[in-house]
Structure formats: structure tokens, C-alpha cells
MIDOSE-1310 file (N, C-alpha, C; in nm, 2 decimals, decimal comma, always signed):
residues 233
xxxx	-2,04/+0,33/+1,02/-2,13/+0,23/+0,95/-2,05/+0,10/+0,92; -2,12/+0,01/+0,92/-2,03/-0,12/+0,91/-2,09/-0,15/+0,74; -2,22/-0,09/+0,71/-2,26/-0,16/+0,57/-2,21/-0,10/+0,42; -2,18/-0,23/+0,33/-2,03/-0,24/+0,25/-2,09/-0,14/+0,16
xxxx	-2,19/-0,08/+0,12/-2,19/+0,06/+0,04/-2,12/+0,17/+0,11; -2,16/+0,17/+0,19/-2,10/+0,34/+0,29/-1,94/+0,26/+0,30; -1,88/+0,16/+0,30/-1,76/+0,15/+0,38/-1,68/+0,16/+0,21; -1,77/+0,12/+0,08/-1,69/+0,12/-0,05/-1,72/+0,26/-0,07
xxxx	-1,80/+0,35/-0,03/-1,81/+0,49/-0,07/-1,67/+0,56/+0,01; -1,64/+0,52/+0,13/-1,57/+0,56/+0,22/-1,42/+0,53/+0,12; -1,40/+0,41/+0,10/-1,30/+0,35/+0,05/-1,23/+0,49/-0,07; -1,40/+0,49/-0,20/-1,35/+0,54/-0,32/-1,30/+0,72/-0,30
xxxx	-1,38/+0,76/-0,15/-1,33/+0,89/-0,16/-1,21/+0,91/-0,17; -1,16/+0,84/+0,00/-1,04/+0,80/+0,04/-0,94/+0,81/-0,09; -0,99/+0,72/-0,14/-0,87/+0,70/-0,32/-0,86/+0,83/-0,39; -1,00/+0,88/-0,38/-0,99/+1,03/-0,46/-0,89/+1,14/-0,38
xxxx	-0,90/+1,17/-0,26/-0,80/+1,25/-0,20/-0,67/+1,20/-0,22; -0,62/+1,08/-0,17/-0,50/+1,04/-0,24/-0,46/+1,04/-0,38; -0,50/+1,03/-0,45/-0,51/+1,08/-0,57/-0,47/+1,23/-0,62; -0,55/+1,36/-0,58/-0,51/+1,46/-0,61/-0,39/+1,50/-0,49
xxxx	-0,33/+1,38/-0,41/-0,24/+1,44/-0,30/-0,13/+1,40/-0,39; -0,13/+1,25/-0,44/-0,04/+1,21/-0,53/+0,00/+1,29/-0,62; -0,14/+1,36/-0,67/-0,09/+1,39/-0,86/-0,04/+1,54/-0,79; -0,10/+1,62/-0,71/+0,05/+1,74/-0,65/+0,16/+1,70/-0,65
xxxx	+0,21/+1,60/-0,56/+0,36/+1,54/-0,56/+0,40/+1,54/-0,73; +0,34/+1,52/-0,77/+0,36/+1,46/-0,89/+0,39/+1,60/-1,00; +0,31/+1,67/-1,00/+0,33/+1,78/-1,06/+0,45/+1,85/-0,99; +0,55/+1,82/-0,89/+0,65/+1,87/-0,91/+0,75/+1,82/-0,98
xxxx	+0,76/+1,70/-0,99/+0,82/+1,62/-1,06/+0,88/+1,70/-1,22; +0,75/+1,71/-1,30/+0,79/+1,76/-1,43/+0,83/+1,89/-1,44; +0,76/+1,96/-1,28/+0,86/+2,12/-1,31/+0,96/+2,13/-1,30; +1,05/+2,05/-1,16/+1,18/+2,05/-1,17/+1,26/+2,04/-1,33
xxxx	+1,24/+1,89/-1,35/+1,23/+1,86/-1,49/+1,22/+1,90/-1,62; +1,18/+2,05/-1,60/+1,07/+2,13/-1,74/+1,22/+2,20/-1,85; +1,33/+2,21/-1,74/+1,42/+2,27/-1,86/+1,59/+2,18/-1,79; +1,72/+2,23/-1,85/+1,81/+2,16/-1,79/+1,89/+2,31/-1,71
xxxx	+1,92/+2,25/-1,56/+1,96/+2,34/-1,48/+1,87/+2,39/-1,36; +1,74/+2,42/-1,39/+1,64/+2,45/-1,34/+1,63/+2,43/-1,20; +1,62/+2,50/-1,06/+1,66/+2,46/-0,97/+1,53/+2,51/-0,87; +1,37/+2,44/-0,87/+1,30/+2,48/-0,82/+1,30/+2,46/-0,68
xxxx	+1,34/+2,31/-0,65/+1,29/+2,25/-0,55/+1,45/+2,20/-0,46; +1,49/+2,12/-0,37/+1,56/+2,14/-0,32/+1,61/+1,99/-0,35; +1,73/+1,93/-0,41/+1,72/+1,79/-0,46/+1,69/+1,71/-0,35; +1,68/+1,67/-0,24/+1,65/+1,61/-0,15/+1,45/+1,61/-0,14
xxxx	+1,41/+1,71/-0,15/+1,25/+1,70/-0,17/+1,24/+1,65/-0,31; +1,31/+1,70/-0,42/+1,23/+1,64/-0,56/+1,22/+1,46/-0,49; +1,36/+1,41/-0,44/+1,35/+1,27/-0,38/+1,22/+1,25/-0,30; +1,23/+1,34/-0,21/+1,09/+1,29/-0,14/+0,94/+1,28/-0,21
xxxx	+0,92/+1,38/-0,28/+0,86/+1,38/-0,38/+0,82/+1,29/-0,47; +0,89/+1,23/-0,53/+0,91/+1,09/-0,60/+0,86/+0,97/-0,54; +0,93/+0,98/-0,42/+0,90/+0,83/-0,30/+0,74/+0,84/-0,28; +0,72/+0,95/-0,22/+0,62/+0,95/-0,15/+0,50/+0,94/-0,22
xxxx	+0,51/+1,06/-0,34/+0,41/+1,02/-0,45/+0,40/+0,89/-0,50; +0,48/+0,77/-0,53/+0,53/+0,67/-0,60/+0,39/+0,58/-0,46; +0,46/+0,57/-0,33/+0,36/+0,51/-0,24/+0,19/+0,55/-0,23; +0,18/+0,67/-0,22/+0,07/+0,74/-0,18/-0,05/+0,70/-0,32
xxxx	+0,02/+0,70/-0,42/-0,03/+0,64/-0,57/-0,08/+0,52/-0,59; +0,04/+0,41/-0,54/-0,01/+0,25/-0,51/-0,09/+0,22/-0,43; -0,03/+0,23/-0,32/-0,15/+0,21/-0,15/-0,24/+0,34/-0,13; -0,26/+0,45/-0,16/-0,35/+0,53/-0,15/-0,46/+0,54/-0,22
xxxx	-0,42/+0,57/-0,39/-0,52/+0,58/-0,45/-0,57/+0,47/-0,53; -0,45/+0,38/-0,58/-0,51/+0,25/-0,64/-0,57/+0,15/-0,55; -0,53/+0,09/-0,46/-0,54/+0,00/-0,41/-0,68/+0,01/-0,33; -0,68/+0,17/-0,25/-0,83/+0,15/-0,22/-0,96/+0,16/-0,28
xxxx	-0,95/+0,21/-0,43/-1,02/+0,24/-0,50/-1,09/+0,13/-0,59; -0,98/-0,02/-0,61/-1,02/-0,12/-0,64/-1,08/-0,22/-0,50; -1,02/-0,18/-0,37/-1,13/-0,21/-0,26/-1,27/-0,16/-0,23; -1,28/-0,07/-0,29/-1,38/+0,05/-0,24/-1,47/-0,04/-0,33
xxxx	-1,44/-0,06/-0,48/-1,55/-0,12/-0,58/-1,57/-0,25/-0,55; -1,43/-0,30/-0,48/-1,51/-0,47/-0,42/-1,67/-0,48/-0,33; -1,60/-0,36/-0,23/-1,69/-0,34/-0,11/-1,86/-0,30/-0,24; -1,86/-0,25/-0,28/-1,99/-0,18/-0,35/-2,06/-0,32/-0,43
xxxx	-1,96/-0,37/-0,50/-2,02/-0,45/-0,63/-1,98/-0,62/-0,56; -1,91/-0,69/-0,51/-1,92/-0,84/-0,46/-2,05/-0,87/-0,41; -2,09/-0,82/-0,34/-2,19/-0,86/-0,22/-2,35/-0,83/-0,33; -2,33/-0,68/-0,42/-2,42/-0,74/-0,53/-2,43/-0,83/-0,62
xxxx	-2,32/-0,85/-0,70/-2,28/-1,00/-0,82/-2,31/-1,12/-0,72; -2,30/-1,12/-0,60/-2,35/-1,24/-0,60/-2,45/-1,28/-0,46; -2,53/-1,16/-0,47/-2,66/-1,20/-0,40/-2,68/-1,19/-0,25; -2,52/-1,13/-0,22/-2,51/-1,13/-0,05/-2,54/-1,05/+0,00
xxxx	-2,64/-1,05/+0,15/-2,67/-0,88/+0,20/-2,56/-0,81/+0,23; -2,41/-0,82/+0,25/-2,31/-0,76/+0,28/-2,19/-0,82/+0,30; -2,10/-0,77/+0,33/-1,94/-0,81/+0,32/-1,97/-0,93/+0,41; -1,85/-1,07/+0,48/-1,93/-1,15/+0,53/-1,88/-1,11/+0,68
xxxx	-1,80/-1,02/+0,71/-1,71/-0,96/+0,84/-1,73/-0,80/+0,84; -1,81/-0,75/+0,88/-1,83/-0,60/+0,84/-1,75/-0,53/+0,93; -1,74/-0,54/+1,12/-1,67/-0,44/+1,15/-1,52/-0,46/+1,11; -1,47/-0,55/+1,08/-1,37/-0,57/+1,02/-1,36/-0,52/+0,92
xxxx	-1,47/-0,55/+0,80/-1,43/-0,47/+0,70/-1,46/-0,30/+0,72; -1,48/-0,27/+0,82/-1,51/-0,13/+0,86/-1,35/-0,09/+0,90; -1,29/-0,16/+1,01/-1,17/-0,12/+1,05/-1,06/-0,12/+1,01; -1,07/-0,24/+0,86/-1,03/-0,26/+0,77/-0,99/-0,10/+0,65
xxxx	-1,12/-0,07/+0,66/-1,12/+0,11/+0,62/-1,03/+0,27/+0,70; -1,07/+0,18/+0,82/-1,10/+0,35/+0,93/-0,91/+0,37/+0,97; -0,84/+0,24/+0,93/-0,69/+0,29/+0,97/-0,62/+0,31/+0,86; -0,67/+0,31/+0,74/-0,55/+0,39/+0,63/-0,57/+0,51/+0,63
xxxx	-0,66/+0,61/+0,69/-0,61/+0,75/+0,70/-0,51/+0,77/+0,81; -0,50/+0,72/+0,93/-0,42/+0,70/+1,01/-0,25/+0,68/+0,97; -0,28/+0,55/+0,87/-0,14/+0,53/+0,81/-0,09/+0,65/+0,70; -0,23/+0,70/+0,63/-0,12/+0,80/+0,52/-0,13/+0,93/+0,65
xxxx	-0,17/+0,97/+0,68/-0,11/+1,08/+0,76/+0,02/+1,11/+0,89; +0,08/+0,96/+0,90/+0,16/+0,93/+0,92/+0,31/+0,93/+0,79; +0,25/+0,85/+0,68/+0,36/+0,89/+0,59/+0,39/+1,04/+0,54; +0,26/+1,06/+0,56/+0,27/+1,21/+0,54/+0,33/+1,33/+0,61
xxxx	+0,32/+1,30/+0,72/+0,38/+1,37/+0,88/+0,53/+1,36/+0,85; +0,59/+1,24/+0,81/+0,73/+1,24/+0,75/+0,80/+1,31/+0,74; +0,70/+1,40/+0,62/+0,79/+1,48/+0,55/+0,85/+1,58/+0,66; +0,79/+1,62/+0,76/+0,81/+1,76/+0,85/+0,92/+1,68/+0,95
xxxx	+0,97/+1,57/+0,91/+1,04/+1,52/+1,01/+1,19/+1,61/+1,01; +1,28/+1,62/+1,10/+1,40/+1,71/+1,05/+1,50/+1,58/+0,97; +1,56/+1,65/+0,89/+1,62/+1,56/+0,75/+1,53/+1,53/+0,63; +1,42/+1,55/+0,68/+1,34/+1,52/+0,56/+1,25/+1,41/+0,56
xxxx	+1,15/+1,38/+0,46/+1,06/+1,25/+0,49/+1,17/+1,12/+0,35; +1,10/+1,03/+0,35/+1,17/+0,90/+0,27/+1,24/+0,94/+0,13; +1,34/+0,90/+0,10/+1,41/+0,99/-0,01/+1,46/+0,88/-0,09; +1,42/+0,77/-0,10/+1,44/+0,63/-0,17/+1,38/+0,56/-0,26
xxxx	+1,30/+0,63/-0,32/+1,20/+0,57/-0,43/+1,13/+0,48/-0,33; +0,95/+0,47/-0,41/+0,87/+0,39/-0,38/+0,93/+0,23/-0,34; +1,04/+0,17/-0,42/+1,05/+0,07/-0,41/+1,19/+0,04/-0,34; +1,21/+0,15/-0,27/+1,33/+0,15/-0,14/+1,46/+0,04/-0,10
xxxx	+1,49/+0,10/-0,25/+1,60/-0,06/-0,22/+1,73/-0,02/-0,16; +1,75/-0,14/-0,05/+1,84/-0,12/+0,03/+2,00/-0,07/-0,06; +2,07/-0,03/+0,00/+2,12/+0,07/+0,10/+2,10/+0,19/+0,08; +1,98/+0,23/+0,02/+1,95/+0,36/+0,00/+1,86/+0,39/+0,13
xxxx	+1,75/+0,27/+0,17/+1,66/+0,28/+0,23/+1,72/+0,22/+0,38; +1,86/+0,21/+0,41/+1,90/+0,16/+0,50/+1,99/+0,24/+0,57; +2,09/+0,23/+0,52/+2,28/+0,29/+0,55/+2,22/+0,47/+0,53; +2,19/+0,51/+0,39/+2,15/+0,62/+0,37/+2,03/+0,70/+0,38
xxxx	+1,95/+0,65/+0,47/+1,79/+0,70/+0,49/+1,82/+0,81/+0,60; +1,70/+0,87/+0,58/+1,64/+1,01/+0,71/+1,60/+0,90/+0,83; +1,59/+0,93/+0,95/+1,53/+0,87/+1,04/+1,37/+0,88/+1,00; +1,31/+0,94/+0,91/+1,19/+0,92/+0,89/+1,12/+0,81/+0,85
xxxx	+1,26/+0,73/+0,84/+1,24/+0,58/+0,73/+1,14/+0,50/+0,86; +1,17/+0,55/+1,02/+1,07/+0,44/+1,10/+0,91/+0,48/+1,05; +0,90/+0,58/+1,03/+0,74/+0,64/+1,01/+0,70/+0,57/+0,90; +0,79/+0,55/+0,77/+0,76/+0,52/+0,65/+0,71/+0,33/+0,66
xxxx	+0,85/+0,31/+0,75/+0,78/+0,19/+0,79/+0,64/+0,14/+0,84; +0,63/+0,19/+0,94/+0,53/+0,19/+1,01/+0,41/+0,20/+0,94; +0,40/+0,31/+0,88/+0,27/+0,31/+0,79/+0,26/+0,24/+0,66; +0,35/+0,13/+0,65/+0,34/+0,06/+0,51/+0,29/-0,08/+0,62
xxxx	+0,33/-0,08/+0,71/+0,26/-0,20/+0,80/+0,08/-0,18/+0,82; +0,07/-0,04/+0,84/-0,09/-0,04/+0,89/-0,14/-0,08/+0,74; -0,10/-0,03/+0,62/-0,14/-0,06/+0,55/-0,13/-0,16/+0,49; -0,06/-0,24/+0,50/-0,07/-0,40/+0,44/-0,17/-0,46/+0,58
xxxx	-0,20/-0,44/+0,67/-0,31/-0,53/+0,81/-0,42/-0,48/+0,73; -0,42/-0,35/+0,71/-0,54/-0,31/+0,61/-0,60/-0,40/+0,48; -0,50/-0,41/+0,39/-0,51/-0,47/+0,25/-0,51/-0,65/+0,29; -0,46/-0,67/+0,40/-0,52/-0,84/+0,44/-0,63/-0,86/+0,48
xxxx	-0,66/-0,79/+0,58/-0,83/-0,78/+0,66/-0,93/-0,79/+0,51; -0,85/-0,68/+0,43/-0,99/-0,67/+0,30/-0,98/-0,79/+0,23; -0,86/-0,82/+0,21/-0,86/-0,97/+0,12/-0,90/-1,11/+0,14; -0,91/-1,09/+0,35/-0,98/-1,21/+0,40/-1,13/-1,18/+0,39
xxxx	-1,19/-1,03/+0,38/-1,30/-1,04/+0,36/-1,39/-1,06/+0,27; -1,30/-1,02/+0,16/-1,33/-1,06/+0,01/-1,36/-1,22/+0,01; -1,23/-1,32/+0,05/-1,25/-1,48/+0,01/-1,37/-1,49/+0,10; -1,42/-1,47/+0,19/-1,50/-1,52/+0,32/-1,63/-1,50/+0,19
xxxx	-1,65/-1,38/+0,20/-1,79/-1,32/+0,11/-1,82/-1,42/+0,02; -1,69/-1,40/-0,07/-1,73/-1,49/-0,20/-1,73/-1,66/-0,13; -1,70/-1,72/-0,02/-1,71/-1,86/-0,05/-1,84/-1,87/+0,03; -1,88/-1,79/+0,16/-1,95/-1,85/+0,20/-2,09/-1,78/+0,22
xxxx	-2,14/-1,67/+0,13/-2,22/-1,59/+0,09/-2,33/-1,57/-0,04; -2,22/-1,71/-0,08/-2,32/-1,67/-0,26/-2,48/-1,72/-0,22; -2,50/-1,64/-0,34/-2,69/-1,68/-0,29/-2,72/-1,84/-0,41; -2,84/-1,87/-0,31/-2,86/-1,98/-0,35/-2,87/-2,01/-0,52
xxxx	-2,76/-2,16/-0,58/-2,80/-2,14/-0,74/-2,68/-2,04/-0,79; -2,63/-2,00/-0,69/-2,45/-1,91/-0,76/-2,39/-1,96/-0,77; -2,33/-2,06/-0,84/-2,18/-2,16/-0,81/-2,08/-2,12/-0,91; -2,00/-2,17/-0,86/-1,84/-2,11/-0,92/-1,84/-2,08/-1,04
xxxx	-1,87/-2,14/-1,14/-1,86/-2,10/-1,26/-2,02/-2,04/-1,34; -2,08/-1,97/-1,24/-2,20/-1,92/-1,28/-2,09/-1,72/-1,19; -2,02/-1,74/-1,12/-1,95/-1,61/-1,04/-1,90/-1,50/-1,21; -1,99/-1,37/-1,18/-1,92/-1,28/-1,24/-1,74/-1,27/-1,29
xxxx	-1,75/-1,21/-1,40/-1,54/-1,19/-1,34/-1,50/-1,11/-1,29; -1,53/-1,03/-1,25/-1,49/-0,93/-1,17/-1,49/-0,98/-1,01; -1,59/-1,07/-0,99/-1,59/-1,18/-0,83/-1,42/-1,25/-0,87; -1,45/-1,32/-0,96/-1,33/-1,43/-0,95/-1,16/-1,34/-0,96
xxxx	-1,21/-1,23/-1,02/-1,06/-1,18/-1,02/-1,00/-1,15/-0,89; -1,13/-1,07/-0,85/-1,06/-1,03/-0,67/-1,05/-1,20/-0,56; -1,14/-1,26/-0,59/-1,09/-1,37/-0,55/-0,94/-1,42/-0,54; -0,90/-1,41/-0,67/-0,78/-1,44/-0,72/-0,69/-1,38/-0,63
xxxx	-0,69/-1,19/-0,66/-0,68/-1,09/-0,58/-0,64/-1,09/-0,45; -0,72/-1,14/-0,36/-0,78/-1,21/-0,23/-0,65/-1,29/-0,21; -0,60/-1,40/-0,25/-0,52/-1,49/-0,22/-0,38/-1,46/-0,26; -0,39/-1,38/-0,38/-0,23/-1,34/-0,39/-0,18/-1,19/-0,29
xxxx	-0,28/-1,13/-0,26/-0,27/-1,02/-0,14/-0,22/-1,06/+0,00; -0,28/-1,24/+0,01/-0,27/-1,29/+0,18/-0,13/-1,32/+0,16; -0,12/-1,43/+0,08/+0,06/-1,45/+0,03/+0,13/-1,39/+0,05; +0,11/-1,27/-0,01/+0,29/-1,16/-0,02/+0,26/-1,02/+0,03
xxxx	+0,13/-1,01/+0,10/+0,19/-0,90/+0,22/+0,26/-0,93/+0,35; +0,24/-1,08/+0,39/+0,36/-1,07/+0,46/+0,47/-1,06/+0,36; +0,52/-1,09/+0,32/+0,66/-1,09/+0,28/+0,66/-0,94/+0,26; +0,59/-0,84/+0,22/+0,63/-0,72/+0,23/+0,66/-0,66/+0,37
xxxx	+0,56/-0,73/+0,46/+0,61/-0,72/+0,59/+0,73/-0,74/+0,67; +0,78/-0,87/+0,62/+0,94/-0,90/+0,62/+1,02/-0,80/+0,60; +1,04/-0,73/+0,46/+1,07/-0,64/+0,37/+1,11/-0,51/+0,48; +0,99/-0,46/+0,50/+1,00/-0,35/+0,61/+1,07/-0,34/+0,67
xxxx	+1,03/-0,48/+0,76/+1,07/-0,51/+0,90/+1,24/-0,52/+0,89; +1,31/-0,57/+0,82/+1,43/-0,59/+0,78/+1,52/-0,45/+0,74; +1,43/-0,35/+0,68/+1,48/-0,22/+0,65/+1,51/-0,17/+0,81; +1,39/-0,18/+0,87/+1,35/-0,12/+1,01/+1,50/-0,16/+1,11
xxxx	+1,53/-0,30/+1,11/+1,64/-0,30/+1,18/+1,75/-0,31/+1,16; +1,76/-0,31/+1,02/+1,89/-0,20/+0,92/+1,93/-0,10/+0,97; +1,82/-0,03/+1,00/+1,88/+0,10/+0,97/+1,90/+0,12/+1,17; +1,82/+0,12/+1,24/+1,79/+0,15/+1,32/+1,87/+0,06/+1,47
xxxx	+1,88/-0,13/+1,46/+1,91/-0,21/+1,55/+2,00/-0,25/+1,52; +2,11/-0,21/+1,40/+2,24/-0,29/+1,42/+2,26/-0,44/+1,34; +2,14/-0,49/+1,27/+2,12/-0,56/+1,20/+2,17/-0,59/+1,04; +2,24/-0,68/+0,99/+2,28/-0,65/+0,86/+2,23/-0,72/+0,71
xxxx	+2,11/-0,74/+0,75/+2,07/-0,85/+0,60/+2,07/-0,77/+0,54; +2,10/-0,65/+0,47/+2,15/-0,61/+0,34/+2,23/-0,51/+0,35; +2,32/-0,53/+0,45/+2,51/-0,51/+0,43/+2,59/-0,58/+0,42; +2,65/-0,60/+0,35/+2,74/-0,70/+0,29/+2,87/-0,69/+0,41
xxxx	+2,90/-0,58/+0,46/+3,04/-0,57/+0,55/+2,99/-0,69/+0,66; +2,82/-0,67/+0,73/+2,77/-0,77/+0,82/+2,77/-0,94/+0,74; +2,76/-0,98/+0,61/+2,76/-1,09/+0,57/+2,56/-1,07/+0,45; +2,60/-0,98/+0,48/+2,41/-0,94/+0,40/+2,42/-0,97/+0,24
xxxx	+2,37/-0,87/+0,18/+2,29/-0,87/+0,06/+2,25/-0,76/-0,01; +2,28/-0,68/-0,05/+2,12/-0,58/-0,10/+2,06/-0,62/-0,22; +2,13/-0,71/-0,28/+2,02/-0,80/-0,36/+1,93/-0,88/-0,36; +1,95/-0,95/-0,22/+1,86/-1,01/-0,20/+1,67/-0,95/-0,16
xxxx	+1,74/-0,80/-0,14/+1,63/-0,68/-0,11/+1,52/-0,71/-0,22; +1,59/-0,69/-0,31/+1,52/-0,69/-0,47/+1,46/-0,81/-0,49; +1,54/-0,94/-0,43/+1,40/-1,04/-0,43/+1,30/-1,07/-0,36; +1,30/-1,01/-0,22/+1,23/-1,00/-0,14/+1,10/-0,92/-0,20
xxxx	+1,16/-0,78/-0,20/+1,05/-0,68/-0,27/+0,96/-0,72/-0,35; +1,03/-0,79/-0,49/+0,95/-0,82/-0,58/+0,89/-0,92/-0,60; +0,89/-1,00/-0,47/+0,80/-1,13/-0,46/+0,68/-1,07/-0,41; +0,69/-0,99/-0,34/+0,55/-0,89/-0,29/+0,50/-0,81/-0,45
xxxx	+0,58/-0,71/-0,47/+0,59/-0,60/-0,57/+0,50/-0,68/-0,69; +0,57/-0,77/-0,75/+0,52/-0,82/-0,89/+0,33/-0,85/-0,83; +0,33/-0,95/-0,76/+0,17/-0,99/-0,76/+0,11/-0,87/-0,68; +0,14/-0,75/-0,66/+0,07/-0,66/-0,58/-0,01/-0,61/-0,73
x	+0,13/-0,57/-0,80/+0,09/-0,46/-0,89/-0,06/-0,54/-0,99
């Protein structure tokens, strides 16, 4: 279905399975944790554990779940029969299960799945990563084409959709935030893109923007990151 109820219902389930996939990861966290010595899990998965839950939490359950309510409630606040790009905003939907079952397939990789924290700062996520780091990449890419598609469809809706007599400062706030939303999302997922892509040929092509023996940085990782990171969150 291309129409933005079924694609935001689609969206919020989506969020709910990630969610209890998250809050499992998650629940091992504090068992390990529960006394000192305690040796449930194997220190290398509590890592994965952490990562993975940390991602699957942001881009899984938050991120679609505040898309899912755009898709339901924009196109009502302001009078539009529907999103203003539907199979887009359909295809927009139909490749983040693709991408999390991809981060998720990780795990079964030999060495293990991503073992770097959600926010993968180099040389952990580089010099020191599982080869699973290309998978991890990869599906942080489908997901940010994802989270841009929705954010171009969000601005399109809201600029060229309002119903007759809706002008800017007559727009709900919850319109104007995702708007806002909308534009800080187009901005700095590429640069999370960069981000990736730079881990990707770290580790993998012989490349050194954050090795310092090459002439790199891994600090500069951290500004990279958080020029995405800060306006995502």
C-alpha cells in the first residue's frame, strides 16, 4: 500500500519489534552487571550487545516510530489526502527491515557481530573491528537513504500540500517540528554517510583518516560523528 496510514501503521509496528529486540539486548546488559565477577555472557557479546542494542534502539525503534506518527498525523494537521511522494514514502518503509536484519545477521558472522559501541569511534571501529564492521556499515547506509526519502517527504507534504487557508503560522507544532526535523535529517545524514564510508575503508582498503601512523586522526571521528549524532538525537 502506498497510503500514509497503512505505511505509518507499518512504520509504528516496525518500531515496536525493534523495541522488544532492543530491550532483550538490553536485558543482558544489567545481568552481566547484576553482581561483581559474574561471568554470564562472553565479554566480547556483552560488547555486541551494547552496540547493537545502542543502534537497533536509535534507528530501529525511535526513529521509526516518530516517522510512523509523521506518516499518520502530517497529511491530517494539515488537510492533505496523503504523504506528497507515496511510493517513495512506501520504499522509504519496505528497506529498513532489510537493513536491520542485515545488522542483525552480523552477529552470526565468525568473530562476532560490531563490538564498538553505538557510536563506533575509531580505532575501535577500525584497526580493532570483526569483519562484520562491513555489514554494520552497510546497513547504517540503507538506513540513513531511508531516513532521507522520509524527510524529503515530510518537507514536500508540508510545503506543497497544505489545504487551502493553512499558512505557516496557522501549521500545528508538531508539522513545524518535523519540518525542522526534515531539514536537519537532509543535512547530516550525509555526513553520517561520510562517517561510515571512512570506517568502511579503514578497516577494509588501506585507507587512513583515523590513523595517525597514515597522517589521520581519530579525533576527528568524533567530529564527524557528532555533527550527525547531536542533530539526529
Amino acid at each position: 500500500s502506498t497510503n500514509h496510514l497503512d505505511i505509518g501503521s507499518l512504520y509504528l509496528w516496525f518500531s515496536f519489534i525493534m523495541f522488544l529486540t532492543g530491550g532483550a539486548m538490553a536485558m543482558v546488559i544489567p545481568a552481566e552487571l547484576f553482581q561483581p565477577g559474574l561471568q554470564l555472557v562472553a565479554p566480547n557479546f556483552f560488547n555486541q550487545m551494547t552496540t547493537v542494542h545502542g543502534l537497533i534502539m536509535v534507528f530501529g525503534a525511535v526513529m521509526p516510530a516518530f516517522t510512523g506518527l509523521a506518516n499518520w498525523l502530517i497529511p491530517m494537521m494539515i488537510g492533505a489526502p496523503d504523504m506528497a511522494l507515496p511510493p517513495m514514502n512506501n520504499w522509504s518503509f519496505w528497506i529498513l527491515p532489510f537493513a536491520f536484519t542485515m545488522l542483525l545477521s552480523s552477529l552470526f558472522m565468525e568473530g562476532g557481530g560490531p563490538n564498538f559501541g553505538w557510536t563506533f569511534y575509531a580505532p575501535l571501529s577500525t584497526t580493532y573491528s570483526p569483519d562484520s564492521t562491513a555489514l554494520f556499515v552497510f546497513a547504517i547506509h540503507i538506513i540513513r537513504i531511508s531516513s532521507m526519502m522520509g524527510a524529503i517527504n515530510v518537507i514536500v507534504t508540508i510545503v506543497n500540500l497544505r489545504a487551502p487557508g493553512m499558512t505557516w503560522m496557522k501549521l500545528p507544532l508538531f508539522v513545524w517540528t518535523w519540518l525542522i526535523t526534515a531539514f536537519l535529517l537532509i543535512a547530516v545524514m550525509p555526513v553520517l554517510a561520510g562517517a561510515v564510508t571512512m570506517v568502511l575503508t579503514d578497516k577494509f582498503f588501506g585507507s587512513s583518516f583515523f590513523d595517525t601512523a597514515g597522517g589521520g586522526d581519530p579525533v576527528m571521528f568524533q567530529h564527524i560523528f557528532w555533527f550527525f549524532g547531536h542533530p539526529e538525537v
